[in-house]
C-alpha positions in Angstrom: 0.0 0.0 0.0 1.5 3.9 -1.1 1.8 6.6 1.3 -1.2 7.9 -0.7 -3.5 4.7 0.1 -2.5 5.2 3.6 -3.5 9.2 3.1 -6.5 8.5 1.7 -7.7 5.5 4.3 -7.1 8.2 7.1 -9.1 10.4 5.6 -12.0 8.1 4.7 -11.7 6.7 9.1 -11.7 10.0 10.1 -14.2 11.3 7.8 -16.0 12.8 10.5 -13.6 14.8 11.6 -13.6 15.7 7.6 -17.3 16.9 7.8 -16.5 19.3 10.5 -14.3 21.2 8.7 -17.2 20.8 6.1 -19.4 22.3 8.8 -16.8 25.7 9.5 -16.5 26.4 5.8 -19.9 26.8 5.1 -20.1 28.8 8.7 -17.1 30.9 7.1 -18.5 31.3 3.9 -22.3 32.6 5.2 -20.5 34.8 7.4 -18.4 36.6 4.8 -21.4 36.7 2.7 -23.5 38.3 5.2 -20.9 40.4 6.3 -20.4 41.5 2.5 -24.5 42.1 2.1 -24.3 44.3 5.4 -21.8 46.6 3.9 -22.7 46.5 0.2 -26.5 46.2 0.1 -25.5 42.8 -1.9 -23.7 39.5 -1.5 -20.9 40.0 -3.7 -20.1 43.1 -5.1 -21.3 43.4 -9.1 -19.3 44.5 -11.6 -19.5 46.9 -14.7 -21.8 44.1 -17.0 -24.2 43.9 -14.0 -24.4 47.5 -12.8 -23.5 49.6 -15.9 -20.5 51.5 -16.9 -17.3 52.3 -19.4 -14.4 49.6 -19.5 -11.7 51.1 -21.3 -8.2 49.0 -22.1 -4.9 50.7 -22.7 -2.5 48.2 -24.4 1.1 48.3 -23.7 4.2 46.4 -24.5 5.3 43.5 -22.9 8.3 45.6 -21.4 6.0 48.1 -19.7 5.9 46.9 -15.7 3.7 49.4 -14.1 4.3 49.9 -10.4 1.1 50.4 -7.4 2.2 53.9 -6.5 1.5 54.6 -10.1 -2.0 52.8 -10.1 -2.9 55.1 -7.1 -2.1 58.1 -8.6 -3.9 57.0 -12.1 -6.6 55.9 -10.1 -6.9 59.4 -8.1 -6.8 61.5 -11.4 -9.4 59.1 -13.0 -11.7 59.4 -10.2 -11.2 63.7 -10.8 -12.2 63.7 -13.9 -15.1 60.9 -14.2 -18.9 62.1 -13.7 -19.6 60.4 -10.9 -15.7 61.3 -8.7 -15.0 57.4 -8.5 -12.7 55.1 -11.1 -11.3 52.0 -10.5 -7.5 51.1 -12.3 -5.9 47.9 -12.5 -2.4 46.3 -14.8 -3.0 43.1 -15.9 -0.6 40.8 -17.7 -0.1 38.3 -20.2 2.1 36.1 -22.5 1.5 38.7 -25.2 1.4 42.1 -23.4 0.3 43.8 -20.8 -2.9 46.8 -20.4 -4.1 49.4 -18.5 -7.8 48.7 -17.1 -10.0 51.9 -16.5 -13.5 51.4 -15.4 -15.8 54.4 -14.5 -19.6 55.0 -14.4 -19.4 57.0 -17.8 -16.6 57.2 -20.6 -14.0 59.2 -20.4 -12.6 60.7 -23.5 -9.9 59.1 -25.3 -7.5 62.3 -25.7 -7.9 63.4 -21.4 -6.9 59.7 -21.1 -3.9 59.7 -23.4 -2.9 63.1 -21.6 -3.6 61.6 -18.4 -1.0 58.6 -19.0 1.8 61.2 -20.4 1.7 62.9 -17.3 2.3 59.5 -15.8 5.3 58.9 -18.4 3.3 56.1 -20.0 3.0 57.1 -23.9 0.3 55.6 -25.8 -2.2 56.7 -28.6 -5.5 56.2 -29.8 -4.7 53.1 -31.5 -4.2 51.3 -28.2 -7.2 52.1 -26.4 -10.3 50.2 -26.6 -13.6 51.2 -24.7 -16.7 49.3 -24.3 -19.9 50.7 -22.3 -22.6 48.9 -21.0 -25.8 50.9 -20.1 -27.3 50.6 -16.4 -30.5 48.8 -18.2 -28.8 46.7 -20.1 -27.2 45.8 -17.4 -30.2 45.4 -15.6 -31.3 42.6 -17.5 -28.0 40.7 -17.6 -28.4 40.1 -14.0 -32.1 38.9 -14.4 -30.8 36.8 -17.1 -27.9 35.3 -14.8 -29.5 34.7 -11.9 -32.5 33.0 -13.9 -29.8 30.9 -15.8 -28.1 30.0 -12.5 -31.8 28.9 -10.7 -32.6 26.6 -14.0 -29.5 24.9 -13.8 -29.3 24.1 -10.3 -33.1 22.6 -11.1 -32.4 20.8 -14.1 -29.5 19.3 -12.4 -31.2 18.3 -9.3 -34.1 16.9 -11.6 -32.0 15.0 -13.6 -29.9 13.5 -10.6 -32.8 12.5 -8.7 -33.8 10.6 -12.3 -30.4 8.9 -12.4 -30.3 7.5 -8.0 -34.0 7.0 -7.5 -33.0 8.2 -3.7 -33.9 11.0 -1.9 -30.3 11.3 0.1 -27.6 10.5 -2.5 -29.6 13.1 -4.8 -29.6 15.6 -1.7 -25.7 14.7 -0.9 -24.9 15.9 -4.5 -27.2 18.7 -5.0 -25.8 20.1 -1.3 -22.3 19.8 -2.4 -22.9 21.6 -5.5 -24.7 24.5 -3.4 -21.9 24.5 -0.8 -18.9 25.1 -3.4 -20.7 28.3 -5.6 -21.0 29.4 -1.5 -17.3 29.3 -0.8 -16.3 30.3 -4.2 -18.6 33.4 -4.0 -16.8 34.1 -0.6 -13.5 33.7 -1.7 -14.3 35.9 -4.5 -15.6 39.0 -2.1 -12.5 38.3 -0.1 -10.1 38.2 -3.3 -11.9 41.2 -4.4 -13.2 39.9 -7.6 -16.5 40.9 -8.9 -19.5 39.3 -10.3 -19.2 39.6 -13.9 -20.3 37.8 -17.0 -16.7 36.3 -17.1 -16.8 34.9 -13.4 -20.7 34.2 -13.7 -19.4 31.6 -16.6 -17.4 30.4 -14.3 -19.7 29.7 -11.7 -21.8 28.1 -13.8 -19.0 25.7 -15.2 -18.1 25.1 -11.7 -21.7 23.3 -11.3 -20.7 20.5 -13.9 -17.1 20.3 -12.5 -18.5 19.8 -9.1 -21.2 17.5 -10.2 -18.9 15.3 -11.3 -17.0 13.8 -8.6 -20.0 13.5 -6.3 -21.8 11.5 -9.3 -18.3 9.4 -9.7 -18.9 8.6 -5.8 -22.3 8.4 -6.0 -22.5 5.6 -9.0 -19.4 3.1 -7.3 -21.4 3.1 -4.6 -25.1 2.8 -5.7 -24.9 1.6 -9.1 -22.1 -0.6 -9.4 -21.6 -3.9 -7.5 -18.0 -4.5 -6.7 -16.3 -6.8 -4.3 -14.9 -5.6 -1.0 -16.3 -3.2 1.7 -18.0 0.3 1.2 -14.6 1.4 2.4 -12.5 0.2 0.1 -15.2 1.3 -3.0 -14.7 4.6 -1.9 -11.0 4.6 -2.1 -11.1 3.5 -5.3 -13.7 6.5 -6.2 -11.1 8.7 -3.9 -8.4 7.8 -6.1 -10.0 8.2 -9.7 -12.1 11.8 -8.6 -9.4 13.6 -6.9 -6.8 12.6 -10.0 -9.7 14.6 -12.4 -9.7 17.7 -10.3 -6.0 17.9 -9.5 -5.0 17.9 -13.3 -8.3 20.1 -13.8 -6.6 22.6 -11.4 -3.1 22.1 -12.7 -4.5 23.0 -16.4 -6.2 25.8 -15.1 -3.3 27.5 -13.1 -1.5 27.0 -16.6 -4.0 28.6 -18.4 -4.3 31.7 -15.9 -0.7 32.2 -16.5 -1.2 32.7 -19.5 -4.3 34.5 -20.0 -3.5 36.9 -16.8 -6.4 39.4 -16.1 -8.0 38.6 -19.5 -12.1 37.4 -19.2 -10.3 34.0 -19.5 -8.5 34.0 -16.6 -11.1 35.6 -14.7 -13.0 32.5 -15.5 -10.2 29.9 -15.0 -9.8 31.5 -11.3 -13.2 31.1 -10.4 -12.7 27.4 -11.2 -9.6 27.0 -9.6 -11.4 28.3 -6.2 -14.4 25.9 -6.6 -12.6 22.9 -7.4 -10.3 23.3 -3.9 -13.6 23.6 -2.5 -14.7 20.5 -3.8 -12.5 18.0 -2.9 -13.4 18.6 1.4 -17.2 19.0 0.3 -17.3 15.5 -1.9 -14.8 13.8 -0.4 -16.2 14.3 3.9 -19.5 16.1 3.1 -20.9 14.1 0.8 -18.8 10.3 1.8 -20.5 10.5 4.7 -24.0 11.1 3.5 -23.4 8.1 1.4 -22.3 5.7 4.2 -25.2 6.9 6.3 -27.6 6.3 3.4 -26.3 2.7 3.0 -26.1 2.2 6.5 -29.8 2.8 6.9 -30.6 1.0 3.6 -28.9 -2.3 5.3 
């Protein structure tokens, strides 16, 4: 037997020591969401497709590394000149180059933003600014839209699951796993500081099906299949195959985000990344010992 067999037999004999660290995450994660809803009016703070407002992208070369004291003071004179006194500035970088991000309520003109990076010794031209705006009704709808698209799939999904088990607590085990990792994601997000846009909305959606996964992996060795050997031992083997698809899930993500940077892309691949940690306590405790309990009482 490998020091990993022994790893994962610990965790499977202590798995309820597993659930209560189950337990304090979701405590964590309803407490930084109320905590974010107490200061924001919302659960986690929307961004620029969701609340309305001007995204405009400088593009620099690769060889341009712009420092924080000069974000501040970008952000500062942005924030002087938008309509509304507030701007948010961010670098991001890539493989391929690296940008300037300006978001404010309304656009800003292309030549006070050109003049405003001069002052800054940061020489551009209109060539290498891009601006898209999003109207506060427009945006409006994009959020009725998401959170209609992210009730129907949670539905459909439990629907489809309870179809597949024919049992009331397997289907619940899956469905509450599901719920419990968009709750910790969401959490992490507010604490990471990244906002709910429709890049990281993809995400979260995509992080359903990820989740799903495992849990139905666990949930078909144990109901559906008949193998030799104990429930134990069935579940190492499901331990073994589920957490070798979400490591090299993560591992292809983290690659990914290095090479996307702060693009829409690795906004998404982040938002992954964060769910899929969370899954592997949430399937591999949470959900384990539903199962046993289930089968337990089915005996």
């Amino acid at each position: 037997m490998t020091a990993i067999d022994n790893l994962l037999n610990k965790a499977i004999k202590y798995n309820k020591y597993g659930q209560i660290i189950c337990i304090l995450l979701i405590v964590f994660s309803i407490f930084i969401l109320f905590s974010q809803y107490q200061k924001t009016g919302d659960f986690i703070t929307k961004g620029m497709d969701f609340t309305g407002g001007s995204e405009t992208e400088v593009f620099l070369d690769k060889s341009i590394i712009i420092s924080s004291d000069v974000i501040l003071n970008l952000k500062n004179q942005f924030s002087s000149i938008s309509e509304n006194k507030e701007a948010e500035v961010r670098f991001s970088t890539s493989v391929s180059q690296n940008s300037i991000i300006i978001i404010t309520k309304n656009p800003i003109e292309q030549s006070k933003i050109i003049s405003t990076l001069k002052e800054n010794s940061i020489d551009v031209s209109k060539n290498d600014i891009q601006q898209n705006y999003v109207s506060s009704g427009l945006s409006g709808n994009f959020l009725k839209q998401a959170q209609k698209a992210l009730i129907f799939a949670l539905l459909a999904m439990a629907i489809v699951i309870f179809i597949t088990f024919r049992a009331f607590a397997p289907s619940l085990g899956i469905i509450i796993a599901a719920i419990c990792d968009i709750l910790f994601t969401v959490a992490i997000m507010n604490l990471l500081g990244l906002k709910l846009t429709l890049a990281s909305l993809t995400g979260l959606l995509m992080l359903l099906g990820y989740s799903v996964d495992t849990d139905v992996l666990l949930s078909t060795r144990l109901l559906k299949r008949r193998y030799e050997g104990t429930v134990d031992a069935q579940i190492l083997d499901s331990m073994k195959t589920g957490i070798t698809m979400t490591l090299t899930t993560i591992v292809s993500l983290l690659v990914l985000y290095a090479f996307a940077g702060g693009t829409k892309i690795g906004e998404i691949a982040i938002v992954i990344i964060i769910g899929l940690f969370a899954d592997l306590p949430f399937t591999w405790f949470q959900n384990v010992g539903i199962l046993k309990r289930h089968l337990k009482n089915k005996k």
